[in-house]
Structure formats: C-alpha cells, structure tokens
TORZANU-450287 format. One record per residue (C-alpha): residue in one letter; y, z, x. Coordinates in steps of 0.5 Angstrom, whole numbers, plus 500, padded with zeros to 3 digits. Each point is the difference from the previous one (the first is absolute). Last residue first. Example, Ala and Ser with C-alpha at 12.3 -4.5 7.8 and 13.67 -1.06 7.14 Angstrom:
% residues 2
S498514527 A493502498 
This chain:
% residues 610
X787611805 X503505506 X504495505 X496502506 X500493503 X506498497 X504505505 X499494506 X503495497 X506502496 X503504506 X503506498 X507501496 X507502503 X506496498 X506496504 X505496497 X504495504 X507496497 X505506502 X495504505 X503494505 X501504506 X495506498 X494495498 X502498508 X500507503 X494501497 X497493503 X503502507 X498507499 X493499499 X499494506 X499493499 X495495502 X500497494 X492499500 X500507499 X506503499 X499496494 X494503498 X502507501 X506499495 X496498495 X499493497 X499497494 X506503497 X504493500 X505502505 X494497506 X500493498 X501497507 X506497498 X504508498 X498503507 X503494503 X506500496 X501507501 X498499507 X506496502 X503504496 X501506504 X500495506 X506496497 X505506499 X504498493 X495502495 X501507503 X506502496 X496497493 X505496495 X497494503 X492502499 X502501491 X504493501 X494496504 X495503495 X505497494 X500494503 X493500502 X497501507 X497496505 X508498502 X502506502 X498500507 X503493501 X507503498 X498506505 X499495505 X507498498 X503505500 X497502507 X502493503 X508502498 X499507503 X498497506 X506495499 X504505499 X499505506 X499495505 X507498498 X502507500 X497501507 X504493503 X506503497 X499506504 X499497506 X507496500 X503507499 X496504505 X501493505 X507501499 X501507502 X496499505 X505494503 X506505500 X506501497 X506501504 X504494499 X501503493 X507497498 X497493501 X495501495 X505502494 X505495503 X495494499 X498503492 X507501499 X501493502 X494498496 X504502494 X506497500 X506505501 X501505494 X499505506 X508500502 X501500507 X505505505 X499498507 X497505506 X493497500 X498500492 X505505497 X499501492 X504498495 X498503492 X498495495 X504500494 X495496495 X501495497 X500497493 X494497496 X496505502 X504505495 X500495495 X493499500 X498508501 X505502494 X497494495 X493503502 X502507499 X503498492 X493496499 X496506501 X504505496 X500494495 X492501500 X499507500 X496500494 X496494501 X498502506 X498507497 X496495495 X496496505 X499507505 X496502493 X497494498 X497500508 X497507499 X497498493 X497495503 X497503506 X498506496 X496495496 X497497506 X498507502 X497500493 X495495500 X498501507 X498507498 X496498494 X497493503 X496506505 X498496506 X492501501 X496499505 X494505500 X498503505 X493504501 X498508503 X494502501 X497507496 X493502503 X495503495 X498508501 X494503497 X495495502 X494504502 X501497507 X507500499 X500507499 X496500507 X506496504 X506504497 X496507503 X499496507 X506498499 X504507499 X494504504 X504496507 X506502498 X498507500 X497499507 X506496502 X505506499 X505500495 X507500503 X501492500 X499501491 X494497496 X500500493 X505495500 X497495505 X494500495 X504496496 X501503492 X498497494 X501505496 X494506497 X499499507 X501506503 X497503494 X493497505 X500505506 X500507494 X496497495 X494499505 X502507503 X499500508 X497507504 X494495502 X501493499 X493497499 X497505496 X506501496 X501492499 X492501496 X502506496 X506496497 X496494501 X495503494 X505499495 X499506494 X509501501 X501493499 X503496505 X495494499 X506494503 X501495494 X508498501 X499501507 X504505504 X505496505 X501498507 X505497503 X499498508 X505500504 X497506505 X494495501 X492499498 X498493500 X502496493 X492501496 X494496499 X494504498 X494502503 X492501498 X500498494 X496494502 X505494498 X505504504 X495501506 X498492500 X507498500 X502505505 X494496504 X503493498 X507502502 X498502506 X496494501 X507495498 X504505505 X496498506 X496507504 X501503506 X501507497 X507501502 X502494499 X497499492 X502508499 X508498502 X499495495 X498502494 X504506501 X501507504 X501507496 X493500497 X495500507 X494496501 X500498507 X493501500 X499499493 X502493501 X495498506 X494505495 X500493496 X499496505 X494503502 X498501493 X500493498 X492498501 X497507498 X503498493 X506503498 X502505494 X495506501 X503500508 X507503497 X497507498 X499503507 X508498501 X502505494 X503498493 X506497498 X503496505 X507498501 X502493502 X508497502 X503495498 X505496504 X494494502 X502499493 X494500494 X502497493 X494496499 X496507501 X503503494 X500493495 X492501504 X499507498 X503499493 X495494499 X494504502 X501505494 X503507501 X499505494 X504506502 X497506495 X498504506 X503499506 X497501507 X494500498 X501495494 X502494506 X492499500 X499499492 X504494499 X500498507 X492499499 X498498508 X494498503 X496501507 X493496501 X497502506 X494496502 X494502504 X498506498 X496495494 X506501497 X506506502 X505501495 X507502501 X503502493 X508502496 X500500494 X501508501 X495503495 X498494494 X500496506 X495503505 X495502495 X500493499 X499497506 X495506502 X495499494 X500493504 X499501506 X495504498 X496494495 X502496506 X495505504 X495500497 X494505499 X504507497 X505494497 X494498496 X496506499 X506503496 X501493496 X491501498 X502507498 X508497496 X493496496 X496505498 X493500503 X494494497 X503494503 X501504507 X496495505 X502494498 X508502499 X498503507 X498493504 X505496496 X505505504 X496499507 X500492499 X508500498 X501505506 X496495506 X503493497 X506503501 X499503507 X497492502 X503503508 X505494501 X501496495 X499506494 X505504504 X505495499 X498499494 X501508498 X507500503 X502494496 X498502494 X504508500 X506496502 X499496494 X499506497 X506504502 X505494499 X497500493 X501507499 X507499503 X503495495 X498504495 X504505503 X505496500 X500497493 X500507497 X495503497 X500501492 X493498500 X497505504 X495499505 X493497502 X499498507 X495495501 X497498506 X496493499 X493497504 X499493499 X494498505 X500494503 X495494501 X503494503 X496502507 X493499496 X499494506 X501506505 X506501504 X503506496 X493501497 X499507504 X507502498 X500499493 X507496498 X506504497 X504498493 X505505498 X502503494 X507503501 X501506494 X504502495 X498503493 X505503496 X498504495 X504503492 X496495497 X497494504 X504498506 X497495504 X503498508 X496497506 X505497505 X496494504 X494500505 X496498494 X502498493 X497492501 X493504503 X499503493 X502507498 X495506501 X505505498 X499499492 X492500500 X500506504 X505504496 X496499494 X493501504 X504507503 X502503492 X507501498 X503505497 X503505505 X503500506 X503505503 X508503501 X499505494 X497495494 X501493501 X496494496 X502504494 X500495495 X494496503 X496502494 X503495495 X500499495 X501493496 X507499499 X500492498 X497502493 X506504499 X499502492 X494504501 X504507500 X496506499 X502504494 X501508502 X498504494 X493504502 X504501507 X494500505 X499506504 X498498507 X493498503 X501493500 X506500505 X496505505 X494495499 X505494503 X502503505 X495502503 X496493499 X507498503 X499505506 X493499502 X503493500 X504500505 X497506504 X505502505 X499501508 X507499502 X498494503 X496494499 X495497504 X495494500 X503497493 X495494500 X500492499 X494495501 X494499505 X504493503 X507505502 X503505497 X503507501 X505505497 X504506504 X504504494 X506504502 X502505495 X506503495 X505498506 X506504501 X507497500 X501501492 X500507502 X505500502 X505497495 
C-alpha cells in the first residue's frame, strides 16, 4: 500500500556520559498529552450497565499502545520511553537497528561518533551515541525497511564526517539540550518549533521527511557544506505512475538485464536531472545528456559522448533508480507498440488535458486508437507523408511512453516441432506404401507375363538392318567395338573443340557431384545437434538442404536463442545480423519455429502495479 511507504516520524536521540535524551522529533505530536487525552475521552463515555468486564485473560493487560498510529502520526509513546529504548548500548551501534511494537516499526543506525576536541586528547576514547530513528508502519515491506535503514546509516555518516572536521554535532546537540533547559515550563511541540527555528539539523531533518512523504525523493545540505542526496524508489516511480510499487530489487533485476542495444528515455526536464547527483558527478552526467537522444542506443551515446560503456551504464543506472529515466529499445519505424493493460484512459483522466496542451489540434484518444493492436510505427507512416507530420508521430510516441500509455512488443522464437504432424505424415507414408504394395499385387500375373515375354524376346536376335560403311554393304550385329571404331571413323570431320566441350562437361559433372557429396555430408554433420525426431521434422524442410540457411539454424539453435529468451533485437545484436536476414530465416523453417509478440520481462517488472 502506499501509504505503508510514508514515514510516521523521525526521532533524533542522544547519549553520551550525561545520559540519554530525545533531542528532536518531528511532526510535532505530544505523545503523551495524547494518551492522557485519550484516556479521558475513554472514561468520559456511557457505560453499558449490563456489560461484564472480561478478567479471565490475565496475560491481556491493557494496553494504551493500541492505537500507536492515528492519521499518518505517531501517537501513544511518550519521549523518556523512547529515549530509553533508542539509547542502545555500544555493542548495538554502527548496525541495523529494528524494534517493532504493536502496529510500529522502529528502524534506525546508531552509531558512535568521537567529540572533536577529544580526538587526540587522553579522553579520546569518549564517544557520543547519537541514533536517527525512523518510525514506520508495521506492514512495510522488507525493502522499504531495508531503505530507511540505508537512509540512516547515510544520515550517520554525514554528521561524523561533519563532527571530525568542524565539531558541527557536537554544536546542534548542545544548542538543542540548551532550548529543552530554557522551554521547561512552555508546551513541548513550542520547545520543538524553537528547535528547528535555532538548529540546523533540526531543519534538515524536518526537511528529509516532508520530502518522503511527498515525493521520496531528497538533496539535503548540512552544515552548507555536504550534500546528502536520497532515493525512495517506492514512492519516487509513483509520480510517473500511480499505484506502481518499485522496490530496489526489481531495478537491479532491470539493470542487470542492460545491453549496449538499449536505449534511454528521460522523464523529466533537464533542469530536474541535477537533484539526483552530487556536485561531484555533474560533469559527467551533463556528457550524456549532451548527446542524449532517444532513437540512438547505449552505445552510440557512449561514442558520442566520449564516455566507457561501464559509465554510461552507471549513469542511467543511477537516473533509472532515481525515476528520472526508463529504459527502453530506441525509437525505429520497426518498433511495436501496444496500449498498456493498465494505461489511465478514462474520460476524468488529466493527461487528456495534459497531451492537448502539449500537441495542439491532437486528441489524446484519437493518436492512441491506432494502437488498440499492436501496430509498428512503420505502418502508421506512409513514403507521401511529409517528414514534419512523421516527426510529430514520434515525438507523440515518445511522450506516451513517458506516462507509460504505450508498452513495446519483441518478438521471441521457440523451437518447437509438432509431434501431431510428423506423426501423421509418417501415417500418410505408410498408408501410401500399403496402397502401391496391394495394386502390385493385383497386377502381379500381368507383370510376370510382361517379363517372360521380354526374356524370351531377348533371348532371340533381332534383325539388324545393313548399312554401307566406306562403299561396302555390313551388317551391324558385328562386335561392338568394331561399330564403335567405325562410328569414329565415319566422322573425320569432328573437330578437336567438339571434343574438349564433351571431356569439360564431364569434369563440371564430377565437380558437381562431389561438391554435392561434401554438401551432404555437411549437412549430415549439421544435423547431428538434433534429436532424431528434431532431425526428421528439419529433413522434411525444403530449405534443410542449403548449407548456409542451416548452417545458422544450427548456430542459432546452440547459442540457446529458440528458447524464448531472447528477442529479435538482441540476436540481431550480438549475431550481427540484419532483420531481413533472420525474418527470412523464421519464414524458411516457420515449420519447427514459432514466433510470438510479448514485452521484455525485465524491464516491464519495474511498473507492474502491486
């Protein structure tokens, strides 16, 4: 749920050799103000005269904590119990932190930071605990447990940092213990109001949690020297689409699964990008931007902006992370495109109001219809239409996948003979075999009569006619050899080209046969990665028998891409293939390969609504 992502309070604790003391809370809700109130509203209420009260279960003592949340705040605990649980000892410091009482969960790093003044001295061994606490609701997830708790350890660090170099803790601890002393007598939500008014930290941190309740994204300055920038996915990918719960662990599946293929498509304005780096990495950042440009991949953006693959994948990743980008296929006329399943179409929706102030004259409903079928880009555009009106296609493409109207489509293979039809072609087969085996039979007596005939005719000479061979009268039963001497003789003319035609065309017919000879058993060898059934179902294909079409089958098949794993776009890629060289290879053997259109699994379990 999403408001399990917001945090009921944060809770600054201190202690050091004086003692523990909850120095800043935030919102400001008096605990036990609350409680007493509470308790007086309960007292105050109409008996029932014939309600028993229940003393059966003595190990259910009531209990105030019951209601430790109320509207999104913290309620029911009062500071000293708080104070006292959060002041762990020191073999609990610099660790994760997790208590969870009733329907709360405290999460927090304490951590143990020297005095500045005392770094060197012989008192150098004394150390202050000071323990950021974030109170959330029980039913929060692992990840956004797991976040806080990164938050705070985060948090930690950057006020020993600031501790060792300018004494700053030291300075707001004392400046907050100073304004406790001084209110005693005033409310306490006026003794925290005087806070932050004085402290810094207390700013910093009234800050932090305004900013994760509203867009969980924050870039805190403290002490104006360091600069800490935070990221609640959870909440931050909810700006773009509302109900997605993105935890860290479907972005780094997501990022895992990036190719230099890829392409990247921002979300928000340039201005924007600077609040997710720190001043440090701006410089490179603004390197990808420059040569930032949706219909160009991973690849051609590292080449053009000068930078390693290995930093480019770093800085999407980091802007993926930070909802500020989305990982896409770059922008082509073979793209397929699809309305997602859960795209807000309705009537009242605000991006209708949204996309007519972007794309005067065009109706949001209108451009996407187009897409109620999963339709390439390509077929929306025609050779005559002029380049500005294809030019607004993609930019209107583009700006529905920005709110995430549209999901792309890939193509994946499956190889997959089908047992059915090989079973009933070998049917057929025996069938037409038992057919021809019985008319056989039927004509048998015919057959035998035509063959004794033929014996008995061969057993007997023929006449053979006379002819005239050089003015003399010869019979041609003579021995064959003779005949074929004569027959040479009786052609004096023949020349010696007739002869070479006749001896070259032999010698391109033994070529011929041998080449077709080691083309047979190239392709036996081929085969040889296939089952037996596999292997009959691809014999049976007419382009079986050229050696280059299955040739790439077979290298197709081995390097594990007809398992619908892999999409078109990414065999093309490290294949090295062109689009109509693998279409016209699904086409060949469409017999044992299947095809099917689906997204890409890794990227569209980042906004799988939860």
């Amino acid at each position: 749920m999403e408001t399990n992502v917001n945090p009921l309070a944060v809770i600054l604790v201190y202690f050091d050799s004086k003692g523990d003391r909850l120095l800043y809370r935030y919102p400001y809700q008096t605990l036990g103000q609350t409680e007493v109130a509470n308790d007086e509203q309960r007292k105050s209420r109409k008996r029932n005269p014939y309600a028993v009260a229940n003393t059966d279960d003595l190990l259910q003592t009531p209990t105030h904590l019951g209601a430790a949340k109320s509207q999104g705040q913290l309620q029911g605990f009062a500071d000293e119990v708080l104070s006292a649980l959060f002041a762990v000892k020191p073999q609990l410091c610099n660790q994760k932190f997790e208590l969870k009482l009733n329907d709360v969960r405290f999460v927090s790093h304490p951590t143990l930071i020297p005095h500045k003044e005392q770094r060197s001295g012989p008192m150098a061994k004394q150390q202050m605990l000071i323990n950021i606490v974030f109170a959330l609701h029980a039913q929060a997830s692992y990840s956004i447990v797991k976040c806080y708790h990164e938050l705070s350890k985060r948090l930690g660090l950057a006020l020993k940092f600031e501790e060792q170099r300018s004494g700053y803790l030291t300075e707001q601890t004392a400046q907050m213990a100073r304004t406790h002393d001084e209110q005693q007598q005033q409310p306490l939500e006026r003794t925290l109001e005087l806070i932050a008014e004085r402290c810094s930290l207390a700013q910093a941190l009234r800050s932090i949690f305004h900013d994760l309740c509203t867009t969980g994204l924050l870039s805190t300055s403290l002490n104006h020297n360091l600069t800490l920038c935070f990221c609640l996915p959870a909440k931050a990918h909810q700006l773009h689409k509302k109900g997605s719960m993105v935890d860290p662990e479907t972005i780094d599946r997501c990022l895992r699964a990036l190719k230099p293929y890829h392409g990247m498509l921002l979300l928000v304005d340039f201005a924007e990008l600077l609040d997710c780096v720190p001043p440090t990495g701006a410089r490179m950042l603004w390197q990808l931007v420059d040569v930032y440009d949706p219909l160009i991949s991973l690849q051609s953006m590292s080449s053009n902006a000068d930078l390693s693959i290995e930093h480019v994948y770093k800085l999407v990743s980091h802007l993926v992370y930070w909802a500020k980008a989305t990982i896409i296929y770059p922008l082509c006329e073979t793209n397929v495109y699809v309305i997602a399943p859960d795209a807000p179409l309705h009537t009242k929706s605000h991006l209708v109001e949204k996309f007519s102030a972007r794309f005067a004259g065009m109706s949001l409903f209108e451009v996407i219809s187009d897409f109620s079928l999963p339709t390439s880009i390509g077929h929306l555009t025609t050779p005559l239409q002029q380049p500005a009106r294809q030019g607004i296609l993609a930019q209107m493409v583009i700006w529905m996948l920005q709110h995430h109207l549209l999901m792309q489509l890939h193509t994946y293979v499956q190889f997959m003979p089908s047992e059915d039809e090989f079973g009933d072609s070998a049917s057929c087969s025996n069938h037409l075999r038992d057919a021809i085996s019985d008319e056989e039979g039927d004509q048998e007596p015919d057959a035998d009569e035509l063959h004794g005939s033929m014996l008995s005719m061969s057993s007997h000479p023929l006449p053979v006619p006379a002819v005239l061979v050089g003015g003399h009268r010869r019979e041609v039963s003579e021995d064959h050899s003779s005949l074929a001497s004569d027959n040479i003789a009786v052609q004096p003319s023949s020349s010696h080209k007739s002869n070479f035609s006749i001896t070259a065309s032999m010698s391109t017919d033994n070529c011929d046969s041998l080449d077709s000879m080691e083309d047979e058993q190239k392709l036996k060898e081929l085969l040889q990665v296939f089952s037996d059934a596999d292997r009959a179902a691809i014999r049976r294909i007419p382009a079986s028998a050229n050696v280059d079409d299955l040739s790439l089958l077979v290298k197709l098949y081995q390097m594990g891409y007809f398992k619908s794993e892999h999409h078109l776009e990414e065999i093309m890629y490290f294949e090295n293939l062109r689009r109509s060289q693998l279409l016209q290879l699904l086409d060949k053997f469409r017999d044992v390969l299947i095809i099917y259109e689906t997204e890409d699994p890794a990227i569209a379990s980042m906004y799988n609504t939860k």
